[in-house]
C-alpha positions in Angstrom: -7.4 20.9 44.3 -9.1 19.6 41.5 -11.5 17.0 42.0 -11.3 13.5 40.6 -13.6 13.4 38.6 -12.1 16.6 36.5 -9.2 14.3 36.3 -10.4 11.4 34.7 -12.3 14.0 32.0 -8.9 15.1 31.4 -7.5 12.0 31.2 -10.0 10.4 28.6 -9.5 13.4 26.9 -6.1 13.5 26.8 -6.1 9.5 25.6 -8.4 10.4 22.9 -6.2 12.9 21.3 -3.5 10.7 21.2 -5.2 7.5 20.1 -6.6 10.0 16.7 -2.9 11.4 16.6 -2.0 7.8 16.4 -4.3 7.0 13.9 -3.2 9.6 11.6 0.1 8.7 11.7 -0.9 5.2 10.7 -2.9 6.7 8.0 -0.3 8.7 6.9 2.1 5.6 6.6 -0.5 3.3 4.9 -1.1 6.4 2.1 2.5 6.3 1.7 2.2 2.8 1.2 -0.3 3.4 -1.7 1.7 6.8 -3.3 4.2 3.9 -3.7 2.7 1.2 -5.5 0.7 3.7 -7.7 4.8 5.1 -8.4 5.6 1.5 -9.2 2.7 0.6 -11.7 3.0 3.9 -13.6 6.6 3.0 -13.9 5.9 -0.6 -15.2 3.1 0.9 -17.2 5.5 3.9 -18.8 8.0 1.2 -18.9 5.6 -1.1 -21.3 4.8 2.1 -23.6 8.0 2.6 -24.5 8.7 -0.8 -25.5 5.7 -1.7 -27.4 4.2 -4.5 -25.0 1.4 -2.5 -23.2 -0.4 -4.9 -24.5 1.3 -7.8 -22.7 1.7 -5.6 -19.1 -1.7 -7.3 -17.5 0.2 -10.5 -17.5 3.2 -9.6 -15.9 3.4 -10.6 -12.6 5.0 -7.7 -11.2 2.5 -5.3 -12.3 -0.7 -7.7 -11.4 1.0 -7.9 -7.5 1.1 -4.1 -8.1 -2.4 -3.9 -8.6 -3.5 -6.0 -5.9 -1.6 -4.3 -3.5 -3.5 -1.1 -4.7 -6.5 -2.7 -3.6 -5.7 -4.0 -0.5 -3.6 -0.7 0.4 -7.2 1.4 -0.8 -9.2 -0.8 1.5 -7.0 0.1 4.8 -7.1 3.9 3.9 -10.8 3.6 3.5 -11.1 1.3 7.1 -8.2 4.3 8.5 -10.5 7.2 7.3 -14.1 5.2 8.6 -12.0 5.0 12.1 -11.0 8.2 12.2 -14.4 10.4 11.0 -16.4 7.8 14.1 -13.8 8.9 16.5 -14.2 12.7 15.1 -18.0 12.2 15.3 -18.0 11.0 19.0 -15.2 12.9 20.3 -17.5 16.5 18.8 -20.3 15.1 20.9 -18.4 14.6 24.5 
């Protein structure tokens, strides 16, 4: 029989995995998220070219809220990937 300590190694271990399977998932959707909006800007930006206001695109309000959500989406990918590579870099060391 296996002892219980053995068990609760296995355990953590198992929780682990999922928890950076989880993770990944998450990061996955959020990149989505951002493959999205970038689809959306370049479309209000291809959009502007072909009718002569590019000039006049950084004040419409769709394409600023674009934008922003960039930024905001680029922020969680970067806070996603910081989880993930400390949960990589203590999981290597267990």
């Amino acid at each position: 029989m296996i002892n219980e300590n053995t068990l609760n190694k296995l355990k953590n271990t198992a929780m682990d995995c999922a928890s950076n399977v989880l993770s990944r998932v998450e990061l996955s959707m959020v990149e989505s998220k951002l493959k999205a909006k970038y689809q959306l800007l370049g479309q209000h930006v291809y959009e502007a070219i072909q009718e002569g206001r590019l000039d006049s695109i950084k004040d419409d309000p769709s394409t600023v809220e674009a934008v922003g959500a960039i930024f905001e989406i680029k922020k969680q990918v970067a806070e996603l990937e910081q989880k993930l590579n400390k949960a990589e870099g203590s999981s290597e060391k267990a």
